[in-house]
Every structure is written in structure tokens, then in C-alpha cells.
N, C-alpha and C positions, 0 to 999 in steps of 0.2 A: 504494500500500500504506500503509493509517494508521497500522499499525503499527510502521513500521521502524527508527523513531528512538524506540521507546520504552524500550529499553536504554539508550540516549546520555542520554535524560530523566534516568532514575532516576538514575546516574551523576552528571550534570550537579548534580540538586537533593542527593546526597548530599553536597555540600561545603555544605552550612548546618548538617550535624550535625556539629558539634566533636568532635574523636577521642580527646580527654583524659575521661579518667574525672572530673576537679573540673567537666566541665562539666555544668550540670544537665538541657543539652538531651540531652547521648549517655546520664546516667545514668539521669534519669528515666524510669520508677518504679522503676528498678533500681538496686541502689547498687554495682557494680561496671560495670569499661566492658568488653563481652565480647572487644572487640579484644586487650585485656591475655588474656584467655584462652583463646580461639580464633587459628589462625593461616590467615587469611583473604586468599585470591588472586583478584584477579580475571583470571579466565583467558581474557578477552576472548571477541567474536563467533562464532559456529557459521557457518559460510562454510557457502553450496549454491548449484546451479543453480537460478537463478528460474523459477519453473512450473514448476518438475519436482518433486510431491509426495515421488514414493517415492525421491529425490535428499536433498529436506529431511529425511526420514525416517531413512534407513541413516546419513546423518550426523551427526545431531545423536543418534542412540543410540549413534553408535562414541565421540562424545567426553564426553557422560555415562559411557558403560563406564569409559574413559579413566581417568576422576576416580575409581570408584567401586574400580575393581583399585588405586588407589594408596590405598586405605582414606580415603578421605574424603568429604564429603558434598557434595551439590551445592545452588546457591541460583540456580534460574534466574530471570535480567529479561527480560520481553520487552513488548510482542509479542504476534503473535498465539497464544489462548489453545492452539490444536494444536499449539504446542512441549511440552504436557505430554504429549502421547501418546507417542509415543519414548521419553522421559525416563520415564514408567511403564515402558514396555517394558524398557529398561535396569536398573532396581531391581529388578522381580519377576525377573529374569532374574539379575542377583547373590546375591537373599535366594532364590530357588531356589521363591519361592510368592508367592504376589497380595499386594499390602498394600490396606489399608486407605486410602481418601482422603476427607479432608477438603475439600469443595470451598465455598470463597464465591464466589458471583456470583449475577447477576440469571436468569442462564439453565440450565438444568438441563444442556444441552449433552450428551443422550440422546437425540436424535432418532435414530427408525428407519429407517436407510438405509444401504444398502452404501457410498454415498459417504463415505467417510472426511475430516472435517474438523472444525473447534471448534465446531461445533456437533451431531457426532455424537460422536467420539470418545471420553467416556466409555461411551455402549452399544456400541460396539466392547470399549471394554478390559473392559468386564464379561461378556462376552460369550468373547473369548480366554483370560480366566482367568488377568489380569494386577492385576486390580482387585479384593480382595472385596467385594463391593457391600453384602455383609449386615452388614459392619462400616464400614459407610464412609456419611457425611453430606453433604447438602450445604442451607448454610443464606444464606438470603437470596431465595431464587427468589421471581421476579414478572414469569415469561413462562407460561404455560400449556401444561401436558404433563399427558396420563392418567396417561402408564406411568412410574411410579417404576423398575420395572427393578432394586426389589431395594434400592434407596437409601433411606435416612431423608431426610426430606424436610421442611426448616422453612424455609418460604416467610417472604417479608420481611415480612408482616402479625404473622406468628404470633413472628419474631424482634422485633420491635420493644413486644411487651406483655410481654417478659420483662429480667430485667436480663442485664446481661454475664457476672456470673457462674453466673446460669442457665443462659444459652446453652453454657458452657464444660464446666460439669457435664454436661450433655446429648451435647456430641463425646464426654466423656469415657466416658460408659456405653455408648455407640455403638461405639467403636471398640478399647475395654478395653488392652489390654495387646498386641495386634497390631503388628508394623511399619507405620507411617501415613506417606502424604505430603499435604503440605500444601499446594495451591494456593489461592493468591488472584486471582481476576477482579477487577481495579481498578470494574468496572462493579455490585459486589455495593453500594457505595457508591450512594446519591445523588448525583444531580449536581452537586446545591449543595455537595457536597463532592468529588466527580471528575468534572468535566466536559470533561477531556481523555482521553475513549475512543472508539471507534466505535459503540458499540452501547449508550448510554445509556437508562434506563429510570426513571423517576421513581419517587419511593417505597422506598430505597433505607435503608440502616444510614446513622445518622452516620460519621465516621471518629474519632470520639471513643468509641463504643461498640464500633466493630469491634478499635480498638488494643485498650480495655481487657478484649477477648475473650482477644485473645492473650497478653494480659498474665498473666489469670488460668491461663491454660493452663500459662505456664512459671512459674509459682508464684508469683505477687508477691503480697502480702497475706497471705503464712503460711500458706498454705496448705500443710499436711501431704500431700496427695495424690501418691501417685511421678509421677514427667515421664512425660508419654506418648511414645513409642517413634518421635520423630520421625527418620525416614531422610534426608527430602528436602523442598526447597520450592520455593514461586517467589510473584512476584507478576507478574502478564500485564496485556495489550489495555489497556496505557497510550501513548497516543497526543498525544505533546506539541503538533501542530498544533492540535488543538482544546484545549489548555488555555485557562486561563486564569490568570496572574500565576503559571505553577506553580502552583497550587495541588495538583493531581494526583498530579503528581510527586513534591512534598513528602510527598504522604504516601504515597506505592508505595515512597519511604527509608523513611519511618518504618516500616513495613510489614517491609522484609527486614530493617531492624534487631530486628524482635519475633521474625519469623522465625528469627532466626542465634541467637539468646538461646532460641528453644525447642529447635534443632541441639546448642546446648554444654549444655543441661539434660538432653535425653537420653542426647547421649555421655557425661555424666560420671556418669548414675544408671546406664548400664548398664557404666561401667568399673569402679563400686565392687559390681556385684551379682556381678563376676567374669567376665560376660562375654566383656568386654575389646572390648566395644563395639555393636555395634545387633545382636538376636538377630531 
């Protein structure tokens, strides 16, 4: 399995970011450290029977549930990318209706087939009416699929002639004001910049453009636009045997660090709108 220490990865390379706000690795481009503002656990591994899908399944949705009845958000590392199916399952099933996803990676991962796995599983969850597809993007693709199945669809060609903050504008019209979750395929990168995954695909985002996607998302550069309505994230299919010097891992940290900073942007735009937290 390539993927099974890719939790242990992200982890491991997350002690090169400094956890002090003076430092300019954890602030930058942000000038506050979210650790001071979020109160952030890691609530270790999703234990299951190996080869037993629907074993993976029911447990790793009871311990997302878990988090989600204790009112707080979830930030999955993994792994292989089918730990975001459950974990959808879990959130449309709190928020009572489909959210919106944001998906980066190389692979559309909507193949048609009853077989349930990371590379069907979003046309399943679009499919169960756990996903809205109509508000929901997925950008970087540079595997070949007809059927969008409902999704906006900005292949890696078409993301790489725009800038970051294009790109971001564009999630943002897509997905509007919806409950969104956010996954990241470590493989939506180019190699030269993540070349510890299993399913590597050349032609890929830099990882300098993909951060400053998300950067733009949770407002950095002044940008007046309300936070988007982030419920959940992750970043997946990081697989440290195939790195190289870390490099990968380095940045699937930097990654849930942007991530956790778009979590405490939306908790706190929808604590001031009355709310009292993700609608």
C-alpha cells in the first residue's frame, strides 16, 4: 500500500514549520499564526480491517461524525484519495444537504462504475446526492474523461495560462456561498514538485501557484470578498517512499497549513454573520 505512511509524512515534515507567529515560515503570507486562533488536535489514525472496503468505510464516517457532533471541523492527511468518500458522506449527513467540492488533482476520479474506489468515488457521491456537482470544481485535470458528470472542469492546461488569483475567482463563482469541502490530491502538482505519490502525471501546477491559490481564497492581498463557507479539508495520495528529500511532504504541510487558515476564515465570517458557525 503507497499510501500508508502518508499521514506519518505530512506529520513528520510538519516540524520544519515553526509554530511561533515571529516566524516568517508559519506567518507567511499571513500575518497572524492560526494556531494562536484555532484550537487544533491531532486526533490520530482511522484504524480498519485491511481489504475490507465497507470496514474502511463505516469507520472512518463514524469518526469524522465523531468530530463533526463535537462542533468542529475536520483536516484529513492521508493516503489514499477514497478516504474523502466517507468523510463527504459524514458532512452532507451533519449539514442535512450535498456540499459543494473543491477538488485539485491530476485525475477527475468520476469514472463510471459500480466499483467504489479513488478513482470512482466522486461519481458515486454525485450520484447519492452527497456532492453538489453543479457547484462544485475540480481544477488541474490531465487524465482524460468525457463525462464531467455535472462538474466544472479546469484541466491543468487551461489552469496554468491563468494566474492564481484567476483561478480562485473562478472556485469562487462556482461554488458561491454553498457549504464547500476542500480536497487536495498531492498529484494535482507536478512532479518536479511532488514526486512522492503513486499516480504521478506530468504537466502539473507548480506548488508555488497552487499555495498562492489558497492563499487568495482565504483573503490574503485584501481582498474584500466574504470567506467561502469552508466545512472541511484534506490533503491525500502522499506517499513518502517515493519522495524525494521530502520535498512532497513539505509541501502537503504547507498545504493543510492554507487549508486550516481557510477553516478559521470561514468559522469566524460565519460567527460574526450570526450564524454561530458553518450554515
Amino acid at each position: 500500500m503507497p499510501f500508508r505512511f502518508g499521514p506519518r509524512g505530512i506529520r513528520q515534515a510538519s516540524v520544519y514549520i515553526s509554530p511561533r507567529p515571529t516566524s516568517f515560515i508559519m506567518s507567511y503570507p499571513h500575518d497572524f499564526c492560526v494556531f494562536d486562533r484555532l484550537k487544533v488536535v491531532d486526533w490520530g489514525d482511522v484504524y480498519h480491517e485491511h481489504a475490507y472496503p465497507e470496514d474502511f468505510l463505516l469507520k472512518s464516517e463514524a469518526a469524522v461524525t465523531t468530530v463533526l457532533d463535537a462542533g468542529c471541523a475536520t483536516l484529513g492527511l492521508g493516503g489514499d484519495h477514497f478516504v474523502t468518500y466517507p468523510i463527504l458522506r459524514a458532512h452532507a449527513k451533519k449539514l442535512g444537504r450535498a456540499v459543494a467540492l473543491i477538488h485539485f488533482d491530476a485525475h477527475s476520479d468520476t469514472w463510471e462504475s459500480e466499483l467504489k474506489s479513488h478513482g470512482t468515488m466522486f461519481y458515486h457521491a454525485a450520484r447519492e446526492g452527497i456532492v453538489d456537482a453543479s457547484r462544485s470544481i475540480q481544477i488541474g485535470m490531465r487524465t482524460h474523461n468525457t463525462a464531467a458528470h455535472g462538474f466544472t472542469v479546469l484541466d491543468a492546461r487551461a489552469a496554468r495560462r491563468l494566474l492564481p488569483e484567476e483561478i480562485a475567482q473562478l472556485i469562487r463563482e462556482t461554488v458561491g456561498d454553498a457549504p464547500c469541502y476542500l480536497t487536495f490530491d498531492i498529484d494535482c502538482l507536478d512532479p518536479a514538485f511532488a514526486p512522492g505519490t503513486g499516480t504521478p502525471v506530468a504537466g502539473g501546477l507548480t506548488s508555488a501557484d497552487a499555495l498562492e491559490v489558497l492563499e487568495h481564497l482565504s483573503g490574503v492581498g485584501g481582498g474584500a470578498e466574504r470567506p467561502l463557507n469552508v466545512v472541511g479539508a484534506d490533503v491525500v495520495e502522499v506517499a513518502p517512499q517515493y519522495d524525494v528529500s521530502e520535498i512532497t511532504t513539505l509541501v502537503a504541510a504547507q498545504i493543510v497549513h492554507s487549508e486550516l487558515h481557510l477553516i478559521y476564515r470561514a468559522r469566524e465570517a460565519h460567527k460574526m454573520s450570526g450564524n454561530g458557525g458553518h450554515t
